[in-house]
Every structure is written in C-alpha cells, then in structure tokens.
N, CA, C and O atoms as a GROMACS GRO file, in nm:
protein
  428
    1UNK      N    1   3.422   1.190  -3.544
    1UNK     CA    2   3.286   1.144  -3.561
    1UNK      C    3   3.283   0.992  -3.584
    1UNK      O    4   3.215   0.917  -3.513
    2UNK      N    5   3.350   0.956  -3.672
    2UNK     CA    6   3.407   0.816  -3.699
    2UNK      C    7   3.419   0.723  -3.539
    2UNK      O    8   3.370   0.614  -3.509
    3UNK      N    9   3.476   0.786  -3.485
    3UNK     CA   10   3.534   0.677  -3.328
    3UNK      C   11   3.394   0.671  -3.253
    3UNK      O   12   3.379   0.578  -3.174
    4UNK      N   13   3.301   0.754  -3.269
    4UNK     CA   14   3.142   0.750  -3.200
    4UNK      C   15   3.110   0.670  -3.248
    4UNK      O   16   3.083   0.562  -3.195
    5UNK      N   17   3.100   0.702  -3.380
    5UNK     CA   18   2.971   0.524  -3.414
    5UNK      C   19   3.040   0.344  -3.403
    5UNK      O   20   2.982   0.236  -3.396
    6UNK      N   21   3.266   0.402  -3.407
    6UNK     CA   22   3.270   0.309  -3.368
    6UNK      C   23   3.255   0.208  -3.205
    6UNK      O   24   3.287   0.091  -3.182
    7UNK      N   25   3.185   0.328  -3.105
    7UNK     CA   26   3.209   0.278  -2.965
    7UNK      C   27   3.044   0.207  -2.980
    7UNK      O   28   3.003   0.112  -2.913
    8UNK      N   29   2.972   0.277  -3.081
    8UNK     CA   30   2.836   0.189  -3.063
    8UNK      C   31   2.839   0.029  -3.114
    8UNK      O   32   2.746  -0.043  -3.080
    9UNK      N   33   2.928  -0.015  -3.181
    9UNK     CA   34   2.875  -0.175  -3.178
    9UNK      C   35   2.946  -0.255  -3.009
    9UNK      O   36   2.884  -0.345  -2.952
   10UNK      N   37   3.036  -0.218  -2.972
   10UNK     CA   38   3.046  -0.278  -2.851
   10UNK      C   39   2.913  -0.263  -2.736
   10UNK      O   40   2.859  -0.356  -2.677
   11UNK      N   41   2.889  -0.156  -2.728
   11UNK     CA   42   2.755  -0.126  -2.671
   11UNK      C   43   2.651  -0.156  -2.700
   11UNK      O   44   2.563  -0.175  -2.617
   12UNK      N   45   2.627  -0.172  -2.872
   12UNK     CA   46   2.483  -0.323  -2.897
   12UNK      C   47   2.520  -0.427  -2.849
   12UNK      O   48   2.429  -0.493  -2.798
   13UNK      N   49   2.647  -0.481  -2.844
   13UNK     CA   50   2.678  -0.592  -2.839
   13UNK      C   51   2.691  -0.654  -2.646
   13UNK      O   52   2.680  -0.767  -2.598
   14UNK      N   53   2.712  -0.543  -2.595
   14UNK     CA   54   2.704  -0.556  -2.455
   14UNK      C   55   2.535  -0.572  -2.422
   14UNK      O   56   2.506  -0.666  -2.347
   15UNK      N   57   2.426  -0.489  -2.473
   15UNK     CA   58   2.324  -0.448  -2.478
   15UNK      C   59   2.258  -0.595  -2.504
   15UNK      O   60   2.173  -0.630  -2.422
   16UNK      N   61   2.295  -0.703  -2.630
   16UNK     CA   62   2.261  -0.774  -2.659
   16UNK      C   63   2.280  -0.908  -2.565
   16UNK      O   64   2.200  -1.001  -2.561
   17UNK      N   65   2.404  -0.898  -2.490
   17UNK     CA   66   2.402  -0.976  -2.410
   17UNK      C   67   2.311  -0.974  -2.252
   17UNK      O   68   2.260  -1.071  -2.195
   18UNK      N   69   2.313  -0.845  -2.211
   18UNK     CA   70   2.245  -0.830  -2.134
   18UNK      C   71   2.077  -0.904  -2.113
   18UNK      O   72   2.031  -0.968  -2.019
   19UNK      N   73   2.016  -0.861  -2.249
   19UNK     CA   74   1.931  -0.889  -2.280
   19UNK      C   75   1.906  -1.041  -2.292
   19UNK      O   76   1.796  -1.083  -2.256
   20UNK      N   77   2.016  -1.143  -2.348
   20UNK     CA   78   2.014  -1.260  -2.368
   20UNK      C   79   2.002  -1.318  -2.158
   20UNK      O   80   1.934  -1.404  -2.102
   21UNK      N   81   2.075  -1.246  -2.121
   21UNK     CA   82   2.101  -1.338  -1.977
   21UNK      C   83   1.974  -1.322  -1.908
   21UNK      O   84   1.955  -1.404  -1.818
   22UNK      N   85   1.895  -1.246  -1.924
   22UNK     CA   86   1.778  -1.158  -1.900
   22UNK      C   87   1.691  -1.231  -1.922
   22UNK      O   88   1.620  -1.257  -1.824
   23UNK      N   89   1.670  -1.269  -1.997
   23UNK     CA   90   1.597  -1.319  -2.072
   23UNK      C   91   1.554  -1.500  -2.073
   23UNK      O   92   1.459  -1.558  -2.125
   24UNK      N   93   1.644  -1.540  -2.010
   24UNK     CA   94   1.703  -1.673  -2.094
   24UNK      C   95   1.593  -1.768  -2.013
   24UNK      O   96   1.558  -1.874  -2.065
   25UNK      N   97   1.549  -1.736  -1.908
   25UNK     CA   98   1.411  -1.840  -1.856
   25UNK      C   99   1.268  -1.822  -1.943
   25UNK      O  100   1.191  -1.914  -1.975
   26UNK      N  101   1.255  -1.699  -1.969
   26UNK     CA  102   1.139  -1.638  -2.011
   26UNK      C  103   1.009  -1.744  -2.064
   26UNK      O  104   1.059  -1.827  -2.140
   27UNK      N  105   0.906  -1.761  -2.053
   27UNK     CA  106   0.900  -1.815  -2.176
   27UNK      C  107   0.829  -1.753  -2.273
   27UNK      O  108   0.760  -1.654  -2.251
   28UNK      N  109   0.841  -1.801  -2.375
   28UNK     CA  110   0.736  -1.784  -2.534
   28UNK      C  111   0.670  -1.720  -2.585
   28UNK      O  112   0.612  -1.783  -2.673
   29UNK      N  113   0.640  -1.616  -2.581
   29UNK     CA  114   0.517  -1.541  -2.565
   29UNK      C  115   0.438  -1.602  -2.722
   29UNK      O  116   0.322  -1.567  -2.743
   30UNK      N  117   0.497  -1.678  -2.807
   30UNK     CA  118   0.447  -1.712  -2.850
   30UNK      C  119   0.378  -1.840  -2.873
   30UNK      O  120   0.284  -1.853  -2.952
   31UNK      N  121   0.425  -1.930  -2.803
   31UNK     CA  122   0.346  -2.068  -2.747
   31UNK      C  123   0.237  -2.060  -2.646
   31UNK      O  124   0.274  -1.995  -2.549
   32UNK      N  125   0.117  -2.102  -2.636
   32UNK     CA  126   0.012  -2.144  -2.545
   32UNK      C  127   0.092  -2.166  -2.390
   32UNK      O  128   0.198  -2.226  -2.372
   33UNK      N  129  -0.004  -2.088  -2.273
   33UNK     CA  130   0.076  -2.184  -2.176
   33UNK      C  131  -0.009  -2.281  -2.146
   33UNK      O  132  -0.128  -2.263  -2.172
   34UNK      N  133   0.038  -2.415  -2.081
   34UNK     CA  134  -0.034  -2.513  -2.076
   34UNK      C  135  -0.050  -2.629  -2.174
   34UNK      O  136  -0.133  -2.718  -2.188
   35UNK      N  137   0.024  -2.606  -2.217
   35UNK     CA  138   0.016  -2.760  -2.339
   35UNK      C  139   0.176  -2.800  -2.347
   35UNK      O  140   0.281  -2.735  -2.342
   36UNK      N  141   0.154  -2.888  -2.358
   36UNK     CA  142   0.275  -2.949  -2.380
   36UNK      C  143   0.330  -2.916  -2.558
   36UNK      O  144   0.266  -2.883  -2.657
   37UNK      N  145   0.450  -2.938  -2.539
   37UNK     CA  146   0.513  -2.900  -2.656
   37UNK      C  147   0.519  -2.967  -2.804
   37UNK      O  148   0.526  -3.086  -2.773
   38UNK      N  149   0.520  -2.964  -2.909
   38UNK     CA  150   0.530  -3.070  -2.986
   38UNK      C  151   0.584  -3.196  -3.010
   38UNK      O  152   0.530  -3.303  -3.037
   39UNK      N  153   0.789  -3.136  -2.984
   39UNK     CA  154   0.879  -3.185  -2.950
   39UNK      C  155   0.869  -3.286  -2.831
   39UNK      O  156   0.900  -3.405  -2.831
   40UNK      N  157   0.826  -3.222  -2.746
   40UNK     CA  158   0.825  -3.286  -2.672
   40UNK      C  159   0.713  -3.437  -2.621
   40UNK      O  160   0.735  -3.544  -2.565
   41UNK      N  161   0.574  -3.361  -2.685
   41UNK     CA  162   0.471  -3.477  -2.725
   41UNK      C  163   0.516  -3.596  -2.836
   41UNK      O  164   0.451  -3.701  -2.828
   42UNK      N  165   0.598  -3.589  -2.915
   42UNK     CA  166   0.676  -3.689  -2.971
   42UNK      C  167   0.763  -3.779  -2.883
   42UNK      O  168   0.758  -3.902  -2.881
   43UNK      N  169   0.844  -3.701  -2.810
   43UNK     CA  170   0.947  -3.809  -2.703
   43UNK      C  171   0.844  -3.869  -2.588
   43UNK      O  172   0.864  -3.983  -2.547
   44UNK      N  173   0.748  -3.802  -2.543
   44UNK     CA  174   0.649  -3.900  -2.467
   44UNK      C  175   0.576  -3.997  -2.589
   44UNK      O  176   0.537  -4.094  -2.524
   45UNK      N  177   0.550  -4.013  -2.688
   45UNK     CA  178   0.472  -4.077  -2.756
   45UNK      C  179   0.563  -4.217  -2.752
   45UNK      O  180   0.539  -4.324  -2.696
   46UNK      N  181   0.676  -4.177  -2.830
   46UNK     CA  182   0.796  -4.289  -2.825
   46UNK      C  183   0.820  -4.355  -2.688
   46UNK      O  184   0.854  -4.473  -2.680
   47UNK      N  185   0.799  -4.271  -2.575
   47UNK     CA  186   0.877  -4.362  -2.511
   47UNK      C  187   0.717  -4.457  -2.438
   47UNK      O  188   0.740  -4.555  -2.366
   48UNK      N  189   0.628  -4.432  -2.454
   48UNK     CA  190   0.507  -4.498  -2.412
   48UNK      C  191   0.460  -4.599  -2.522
   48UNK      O  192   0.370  -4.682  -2.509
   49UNK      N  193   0.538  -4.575  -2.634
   49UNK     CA  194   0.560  -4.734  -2.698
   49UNK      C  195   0.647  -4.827  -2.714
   49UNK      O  196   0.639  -4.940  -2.762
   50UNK      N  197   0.760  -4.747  -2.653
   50UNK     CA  198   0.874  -4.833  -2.626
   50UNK      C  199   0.863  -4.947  -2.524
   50UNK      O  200   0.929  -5.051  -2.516
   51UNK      N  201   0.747  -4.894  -2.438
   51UNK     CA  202   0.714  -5.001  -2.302
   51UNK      C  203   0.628  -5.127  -2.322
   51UNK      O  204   0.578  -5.214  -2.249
   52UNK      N  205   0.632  -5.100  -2.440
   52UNK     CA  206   0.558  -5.244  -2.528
   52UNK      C  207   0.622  -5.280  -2.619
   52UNK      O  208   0.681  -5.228  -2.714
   53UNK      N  209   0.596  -5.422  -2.562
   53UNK     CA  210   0.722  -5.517  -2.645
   53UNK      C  211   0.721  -5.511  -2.821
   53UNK      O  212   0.815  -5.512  -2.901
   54UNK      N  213   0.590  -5.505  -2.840
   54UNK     CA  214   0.594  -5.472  -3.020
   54UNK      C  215   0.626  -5.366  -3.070
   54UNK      O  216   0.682  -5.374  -3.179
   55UNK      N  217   0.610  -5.260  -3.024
   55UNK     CA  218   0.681  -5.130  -3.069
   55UNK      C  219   0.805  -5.080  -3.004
   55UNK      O  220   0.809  -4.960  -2.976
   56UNK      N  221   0.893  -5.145  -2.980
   56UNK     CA  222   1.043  -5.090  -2.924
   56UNK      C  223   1.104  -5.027  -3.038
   56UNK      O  224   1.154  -4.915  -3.024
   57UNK      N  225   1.106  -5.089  -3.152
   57UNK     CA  226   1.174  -5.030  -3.303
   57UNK      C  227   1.100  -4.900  -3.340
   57UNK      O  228   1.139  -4.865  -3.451
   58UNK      N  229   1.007  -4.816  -3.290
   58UNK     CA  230   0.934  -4.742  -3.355
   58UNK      C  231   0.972  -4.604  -3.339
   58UNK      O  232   1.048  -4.595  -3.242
   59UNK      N  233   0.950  -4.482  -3.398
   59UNK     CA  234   0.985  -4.388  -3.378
   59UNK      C  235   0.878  -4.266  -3.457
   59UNK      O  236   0.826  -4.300  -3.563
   60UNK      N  237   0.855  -4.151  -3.410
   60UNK     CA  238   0.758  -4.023  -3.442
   60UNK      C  239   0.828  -4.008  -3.554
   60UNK      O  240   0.950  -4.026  -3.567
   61UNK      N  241   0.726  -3.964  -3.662
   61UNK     CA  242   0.745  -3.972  -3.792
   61UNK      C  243   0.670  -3.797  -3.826
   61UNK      O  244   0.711  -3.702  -3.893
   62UNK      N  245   0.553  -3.817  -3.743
   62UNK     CA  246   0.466  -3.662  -3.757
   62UNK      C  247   0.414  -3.625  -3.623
   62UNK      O  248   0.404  -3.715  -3.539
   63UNK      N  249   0.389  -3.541  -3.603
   63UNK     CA  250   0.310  -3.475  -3.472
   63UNK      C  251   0.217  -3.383  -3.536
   63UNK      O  252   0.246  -3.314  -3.634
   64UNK      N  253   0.109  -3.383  -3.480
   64UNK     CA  254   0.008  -3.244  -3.511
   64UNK      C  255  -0.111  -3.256  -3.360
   64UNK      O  256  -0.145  -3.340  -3.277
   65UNK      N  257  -0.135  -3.134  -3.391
   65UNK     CA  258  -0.231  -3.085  -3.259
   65UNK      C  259  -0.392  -3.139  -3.347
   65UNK      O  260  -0.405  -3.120  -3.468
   66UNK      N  261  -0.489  -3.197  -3.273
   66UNK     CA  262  -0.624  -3.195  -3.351
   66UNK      C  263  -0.734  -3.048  -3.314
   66UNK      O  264  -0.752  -2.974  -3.218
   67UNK      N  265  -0.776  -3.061  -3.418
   67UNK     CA  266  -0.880  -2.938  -3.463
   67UNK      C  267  -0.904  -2.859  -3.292
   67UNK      O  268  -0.888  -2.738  -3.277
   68UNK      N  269  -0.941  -2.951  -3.181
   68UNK     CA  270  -0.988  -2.849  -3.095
   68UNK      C  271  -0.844  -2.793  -3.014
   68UNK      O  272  -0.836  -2.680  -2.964
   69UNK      N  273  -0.743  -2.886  -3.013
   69UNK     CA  274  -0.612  -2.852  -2.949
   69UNK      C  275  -0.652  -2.913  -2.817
   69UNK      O  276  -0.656  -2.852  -2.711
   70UNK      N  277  -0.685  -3.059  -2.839
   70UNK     CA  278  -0.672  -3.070  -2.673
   70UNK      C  279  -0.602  -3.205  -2.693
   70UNK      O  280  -0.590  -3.276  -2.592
   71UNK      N  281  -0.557  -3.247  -2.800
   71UNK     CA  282  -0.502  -3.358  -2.802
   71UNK      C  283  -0.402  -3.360  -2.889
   71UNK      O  284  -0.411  -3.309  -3.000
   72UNK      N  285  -0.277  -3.431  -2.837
   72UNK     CA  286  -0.137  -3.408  -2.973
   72UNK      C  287  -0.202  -3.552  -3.058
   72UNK      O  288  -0.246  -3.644  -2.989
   73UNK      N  289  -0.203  -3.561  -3.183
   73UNK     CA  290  -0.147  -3.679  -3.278
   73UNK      C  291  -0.066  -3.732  -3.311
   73UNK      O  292  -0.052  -3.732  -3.434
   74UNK      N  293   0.026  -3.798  -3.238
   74UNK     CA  294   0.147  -3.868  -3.317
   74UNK      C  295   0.152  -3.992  -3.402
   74UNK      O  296   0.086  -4.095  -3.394
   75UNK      N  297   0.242  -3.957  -3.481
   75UNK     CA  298   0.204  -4.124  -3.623
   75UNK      C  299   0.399  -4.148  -3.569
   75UNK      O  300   0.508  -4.093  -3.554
   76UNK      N  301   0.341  -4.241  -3.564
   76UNK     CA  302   0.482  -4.324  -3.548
   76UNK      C  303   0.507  -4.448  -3.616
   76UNK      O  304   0.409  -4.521  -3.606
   77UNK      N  305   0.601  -4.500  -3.681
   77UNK     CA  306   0.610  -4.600  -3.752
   77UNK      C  307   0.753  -4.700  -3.784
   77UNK      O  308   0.820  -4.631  -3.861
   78UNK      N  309   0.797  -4.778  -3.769
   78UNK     CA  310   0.873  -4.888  -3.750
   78UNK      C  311   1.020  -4.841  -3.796
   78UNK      O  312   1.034  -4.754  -3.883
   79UNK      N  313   1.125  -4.903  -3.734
   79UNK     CA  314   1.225  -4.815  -3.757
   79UNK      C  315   1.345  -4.957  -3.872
   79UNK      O  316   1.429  -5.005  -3.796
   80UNK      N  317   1.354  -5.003  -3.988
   80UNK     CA  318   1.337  -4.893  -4.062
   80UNK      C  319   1.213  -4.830  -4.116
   80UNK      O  320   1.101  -4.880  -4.105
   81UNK      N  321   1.232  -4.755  -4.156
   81UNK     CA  322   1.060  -4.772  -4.227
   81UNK      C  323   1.010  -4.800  -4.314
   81UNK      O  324   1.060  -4.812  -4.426
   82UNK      N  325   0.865  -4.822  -4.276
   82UNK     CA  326   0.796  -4.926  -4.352
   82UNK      C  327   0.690  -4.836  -4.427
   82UNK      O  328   0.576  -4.844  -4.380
   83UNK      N  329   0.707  -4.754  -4.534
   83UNK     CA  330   0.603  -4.683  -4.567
   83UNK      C  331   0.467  -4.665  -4.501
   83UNK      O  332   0.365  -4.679  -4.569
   84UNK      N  333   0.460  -4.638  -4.382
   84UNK     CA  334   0.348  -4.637  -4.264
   84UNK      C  335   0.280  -4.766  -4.249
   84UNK      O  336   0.180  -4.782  -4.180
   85UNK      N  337   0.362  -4.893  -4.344
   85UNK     CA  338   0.295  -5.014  -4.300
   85UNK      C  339   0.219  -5.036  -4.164
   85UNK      O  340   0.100  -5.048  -4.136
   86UNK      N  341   0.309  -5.036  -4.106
   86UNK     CA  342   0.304  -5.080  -3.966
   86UNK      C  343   0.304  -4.929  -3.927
   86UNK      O  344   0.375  -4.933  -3.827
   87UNK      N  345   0.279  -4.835  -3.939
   87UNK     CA  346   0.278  -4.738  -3.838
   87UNK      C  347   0.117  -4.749  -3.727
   87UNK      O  348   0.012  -4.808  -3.754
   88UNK      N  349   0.147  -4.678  -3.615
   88UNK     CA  350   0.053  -4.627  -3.491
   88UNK      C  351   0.044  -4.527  -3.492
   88UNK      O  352   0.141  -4.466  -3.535
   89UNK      N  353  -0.070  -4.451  -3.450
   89UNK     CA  354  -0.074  -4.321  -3.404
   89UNK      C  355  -0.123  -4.354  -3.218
   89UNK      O  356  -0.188  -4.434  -3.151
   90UNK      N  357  -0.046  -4.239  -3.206
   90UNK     CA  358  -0.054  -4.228  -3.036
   90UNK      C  359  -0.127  -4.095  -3.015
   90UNK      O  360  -0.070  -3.992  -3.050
   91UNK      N  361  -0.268  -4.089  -2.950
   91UNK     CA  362  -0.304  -3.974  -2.868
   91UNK      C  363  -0.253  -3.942  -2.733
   91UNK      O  364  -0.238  -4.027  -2.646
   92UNK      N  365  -0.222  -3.800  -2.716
   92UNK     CA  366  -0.179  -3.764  -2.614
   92UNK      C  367  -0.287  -3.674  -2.543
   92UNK      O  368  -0.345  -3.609  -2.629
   93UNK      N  369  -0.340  -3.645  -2.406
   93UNK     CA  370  -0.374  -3.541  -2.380
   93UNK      C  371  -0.274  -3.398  -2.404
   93UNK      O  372  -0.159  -3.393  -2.360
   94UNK      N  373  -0.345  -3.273  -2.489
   94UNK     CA  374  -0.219  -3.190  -2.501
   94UNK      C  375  -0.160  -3.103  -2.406
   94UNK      O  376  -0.062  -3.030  -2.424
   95UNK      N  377  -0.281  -3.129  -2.216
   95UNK     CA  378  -0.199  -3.019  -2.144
   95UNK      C  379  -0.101  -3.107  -2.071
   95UNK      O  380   0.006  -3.047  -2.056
   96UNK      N  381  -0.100  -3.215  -2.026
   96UNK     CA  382  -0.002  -3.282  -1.929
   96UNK      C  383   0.029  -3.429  -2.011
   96UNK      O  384   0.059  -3.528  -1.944
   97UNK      N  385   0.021  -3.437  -2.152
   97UNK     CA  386   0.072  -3.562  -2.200
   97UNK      C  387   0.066  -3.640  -2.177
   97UNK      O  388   0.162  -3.716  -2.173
   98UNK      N  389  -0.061  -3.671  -2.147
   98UNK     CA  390  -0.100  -3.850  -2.090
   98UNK      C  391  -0.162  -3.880  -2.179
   98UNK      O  392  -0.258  -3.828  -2.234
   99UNK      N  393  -0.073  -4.023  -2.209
   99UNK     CA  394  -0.152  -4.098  -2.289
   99UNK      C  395  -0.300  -4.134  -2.264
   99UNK      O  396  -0.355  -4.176  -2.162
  100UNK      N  397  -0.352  -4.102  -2.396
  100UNK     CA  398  -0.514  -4.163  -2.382
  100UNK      C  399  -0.528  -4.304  -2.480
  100UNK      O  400  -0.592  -4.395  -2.427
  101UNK      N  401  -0.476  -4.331  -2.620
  101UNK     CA  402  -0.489  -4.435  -2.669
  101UNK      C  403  -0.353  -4.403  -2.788
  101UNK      O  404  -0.311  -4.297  -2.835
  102UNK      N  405  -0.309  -4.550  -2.809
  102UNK     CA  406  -0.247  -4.602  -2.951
  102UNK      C  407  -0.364  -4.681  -3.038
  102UNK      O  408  -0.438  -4.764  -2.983
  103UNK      N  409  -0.370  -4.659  -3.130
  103UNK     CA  410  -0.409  -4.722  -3.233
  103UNK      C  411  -0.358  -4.712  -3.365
  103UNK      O  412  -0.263  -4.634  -3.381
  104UNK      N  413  -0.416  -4.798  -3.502
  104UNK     CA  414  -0.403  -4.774  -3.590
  104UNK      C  415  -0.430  -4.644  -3.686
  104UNK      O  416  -0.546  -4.602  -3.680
  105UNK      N  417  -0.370  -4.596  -3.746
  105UNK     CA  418  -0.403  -4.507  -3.873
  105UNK      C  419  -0.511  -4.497  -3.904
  105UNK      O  420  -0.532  -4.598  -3.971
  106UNK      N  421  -0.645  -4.411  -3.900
  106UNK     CA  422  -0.742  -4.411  -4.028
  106UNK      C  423  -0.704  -4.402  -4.199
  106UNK      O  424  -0.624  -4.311  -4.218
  107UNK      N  425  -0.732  -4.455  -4.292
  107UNK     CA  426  -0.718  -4.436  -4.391
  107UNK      C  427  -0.783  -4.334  -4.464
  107UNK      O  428  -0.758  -4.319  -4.584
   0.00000   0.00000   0.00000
C-alpha cells in the first residue's frame, strides 16, 4: 500500500509540469486586458524622461492607476534622492502608454 502513494508524488510532479509548459503563454486571468502593466508603466515613464536633458538622473519611486483607470501615475524623483524635492509625476495613457504630460507634484 505504501509503494502506491509512493508512485503518486512523481505523477503530481509530472502533472505539475505539464501544466507549467501548458500554461506558460497564458495570460492573467487576473489582470485587465488592455492596459498596460504597472511595471511596466514605470519603465516607459523613466525612459520618456530620460530623453530630457534634466531628468536623466531620475527614476519611478511610485506607480498607481487614477480613480477612473485610464491613466497610470508615476512620481519619479532624482536619483539620489531628494525627499520628492525635485520629484515629477508622469501621466501615462493606461491602454497603450503614451505619454500625455510630466509635471510637478500636487501638494
């Protein structure tokens, strides 16, 4: 009885791989489709201030989606940092990540 339950972990474990290779494009079922990613709305934020000469030192500090979800927020701020001295926030559109504006912080 013993040697049965031991042939079952090779067989989760085959089972588990199966499933992984299976699987491995899928996407998300728990992310939106159509928006760009968080992660990824940060590395477009950075690098669309990198193309300006005053913010080359700068780097995403926060990301958040705004209230309706059609736009990412990124706060980005001087590398080292400057207690948000000098930080920007960058809007993104949130389905294809185009920049719409940098500006300053509201307080």
């Amino acid at each position: 009885m013993s040697r049965r339950y031991w042939l079952l972990y090779p067989a989760w474990i085959a089972i588990c791989v199966v499933l992984f290779v299976a699987l491995r494009g899928a996407d998300d079922p728990s992310r939106p489709r159509g928006r760009v990613l968080s992660n990824d709305a940060a590395v477009i934020a950075v690098r669309a201030l990198r193309q300006e000469p005053q913010y080359r030192g700068y780097e995403a500090v926060h990301v958040a989606l705004n209230d309706d979800h059609r736009r990412w927020i990124v706060l980005c701020d001087a590398v080292p940092h400057t207690a948000l001295e000098r930080a920007v926030v960058v809007e993104l559109d949130a389905r294809d990540g185009k920049l719409l504006v940098i500006r300053k912080p509201v307080h």
